[in-house]
N, C-alpha and C positions, 0 to 999 in steps of 0.2 A: 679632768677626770682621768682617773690611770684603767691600765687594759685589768682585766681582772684575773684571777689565776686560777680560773675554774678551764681545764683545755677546750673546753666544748668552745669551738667557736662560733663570735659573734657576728651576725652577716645584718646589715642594713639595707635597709630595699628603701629609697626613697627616688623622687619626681616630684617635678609640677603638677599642678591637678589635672585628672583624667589620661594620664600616660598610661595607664593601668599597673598601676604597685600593688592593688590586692588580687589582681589574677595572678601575678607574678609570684607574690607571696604563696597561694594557696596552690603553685605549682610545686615548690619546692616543702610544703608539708603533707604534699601527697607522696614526695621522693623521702619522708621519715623527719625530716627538719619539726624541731616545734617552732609552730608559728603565731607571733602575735598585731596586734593592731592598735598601734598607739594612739589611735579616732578612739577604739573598744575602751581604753583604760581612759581617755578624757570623758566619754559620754557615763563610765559607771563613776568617774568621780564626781561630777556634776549631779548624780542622781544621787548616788550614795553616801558622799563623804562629806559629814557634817561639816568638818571645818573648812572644806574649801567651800561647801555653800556660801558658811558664816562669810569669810574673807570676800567672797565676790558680792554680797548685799551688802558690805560693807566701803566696799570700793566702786561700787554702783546705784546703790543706792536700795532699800528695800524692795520696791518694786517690782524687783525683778525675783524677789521670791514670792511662794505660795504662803498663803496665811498661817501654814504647819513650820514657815522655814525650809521646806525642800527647792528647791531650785526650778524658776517657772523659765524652758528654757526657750519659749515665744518671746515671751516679755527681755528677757537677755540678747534675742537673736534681733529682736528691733531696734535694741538699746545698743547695742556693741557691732555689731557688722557689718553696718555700711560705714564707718569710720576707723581705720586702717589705726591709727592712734589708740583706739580702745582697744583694738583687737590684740595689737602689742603689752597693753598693759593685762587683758585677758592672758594671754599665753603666758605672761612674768607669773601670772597666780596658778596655771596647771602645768607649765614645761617642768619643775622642778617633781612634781607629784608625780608624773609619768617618769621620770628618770628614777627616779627611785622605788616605782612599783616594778622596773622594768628589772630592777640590780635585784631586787626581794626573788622574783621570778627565778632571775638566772640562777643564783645560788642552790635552788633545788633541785637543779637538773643535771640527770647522770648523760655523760657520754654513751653511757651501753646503751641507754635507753631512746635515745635520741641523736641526730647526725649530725645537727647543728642548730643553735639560739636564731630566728631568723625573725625580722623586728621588720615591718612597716613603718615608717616616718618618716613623713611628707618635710616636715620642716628641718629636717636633719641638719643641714649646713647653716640653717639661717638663726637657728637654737643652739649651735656649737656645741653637738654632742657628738660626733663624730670621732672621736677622740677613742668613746669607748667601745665602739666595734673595732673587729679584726679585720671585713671587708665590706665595701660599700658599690654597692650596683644600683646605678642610676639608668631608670627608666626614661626613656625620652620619644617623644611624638610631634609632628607638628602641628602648628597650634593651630589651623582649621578641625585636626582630627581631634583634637583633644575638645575644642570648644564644641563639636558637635556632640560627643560621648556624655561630657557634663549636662548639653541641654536636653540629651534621651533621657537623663536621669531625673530632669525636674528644676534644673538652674535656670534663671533668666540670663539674659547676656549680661546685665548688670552684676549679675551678682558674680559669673564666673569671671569679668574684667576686675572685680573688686580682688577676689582670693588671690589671681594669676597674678596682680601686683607684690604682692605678698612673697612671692619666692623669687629665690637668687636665678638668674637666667641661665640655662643647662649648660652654655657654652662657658662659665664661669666656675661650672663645680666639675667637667669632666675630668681634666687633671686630677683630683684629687680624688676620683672613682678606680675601683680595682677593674672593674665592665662597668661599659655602658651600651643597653642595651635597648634597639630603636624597636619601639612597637609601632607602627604606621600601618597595620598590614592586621592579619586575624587572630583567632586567640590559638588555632592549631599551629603556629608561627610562632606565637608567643611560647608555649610549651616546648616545643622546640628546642629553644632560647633558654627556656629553664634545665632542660637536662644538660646540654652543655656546659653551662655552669657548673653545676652540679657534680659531674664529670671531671670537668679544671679544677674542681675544689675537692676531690676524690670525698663526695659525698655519700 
């Protein structure tokens, strides 16, 4: 993918699960950035968009939708995610539909109106989109803090070792981050962290 030649630039906020990427995010869309969540645009297209329904009953088997066709996403979440293989071939059927609602997005957006495109995603490096941002800030935590936050939230330990397998290990994507910033500590720290940013990127 090439960079796009709208000036507004593109900032990526991506981590491992529970590093915290959407405090971070909704630090930097309280400082004027627009901010989006590429979970937000997988969960409306699993709800909303007929044909990627269609394609995942089709590559999973009916089952896993509602009798209407909509998308039953219990039945999906039993069928695909504890098997790291389906989950791969899952994300082959929505990484390309989030990349290209993310390009539909940018295109309407004026710099006067906003300071910067600022995009959550997790899978950044391991989806090879990295390409088409301007800058990438990689959130990072250690992994007792991180597994504790996932289980406040309602994960079992199974299932947070399942995802965790799933991303490239931080020490692996730093180089190829503009900041990388340690959240280990609170979220008035975390904020912190976003204005400085912010700041370095004369936002």
């Amino acid at each position: 993918m090439t960079k796009g030649s709208c000036p507004l630039r593109k900032i990526a906020i991506t981590g491992n699960i529970g590093a915290g990427k959407s405090t971070f995010l909704h630090s930097l869309e309280n400082l004027g950035c627009y901010a989006v969540s590429s979970d937000d645009l997988v969960h409306q297209a699993l709800n909303e968009n007929r044909l990627i329904q269609k394609k995942i009953g089709e590559t999973f088997g009916k089952d896993v939708l509602n009798p209407d066709n909509t998308m039953n996403k219990l039945a999906l979440a039993e069928k695909v995610f504890q098997d790291i293989r389906k989950i791969k071939v899952l994300e082959g059927l929505l990484h390309p539909h989030v990349m290209k609602e993310l390009q539909k997005i940018y295109k309407h957006l004026s710099p006067a109106e906003h300071k910067a495109f600022v995009v959550e995603i997790p899978l950044l490096f391991e989806g090879g989109f990295e390409d088409w941002f301007d800058t990438v800030i990689l959130l990072t935590a250690p992994l007792s803090i991180r597994r504790r936050r996932c289980i406040a939230r309602g994960f079992s330990e199974s299932d947070f070792a399942l995802r965790e397998k799933r991303f490239i290990p931080d020490h692996a994507k730093i180089d190829k981050c503009e900041f990388v910033i340690e959240n280990g500590s609170n979220p008035q720290q975390l904020q912190k962290q976003a204005l400085r940013v912010a700041k370095e990127l004369s936002l």
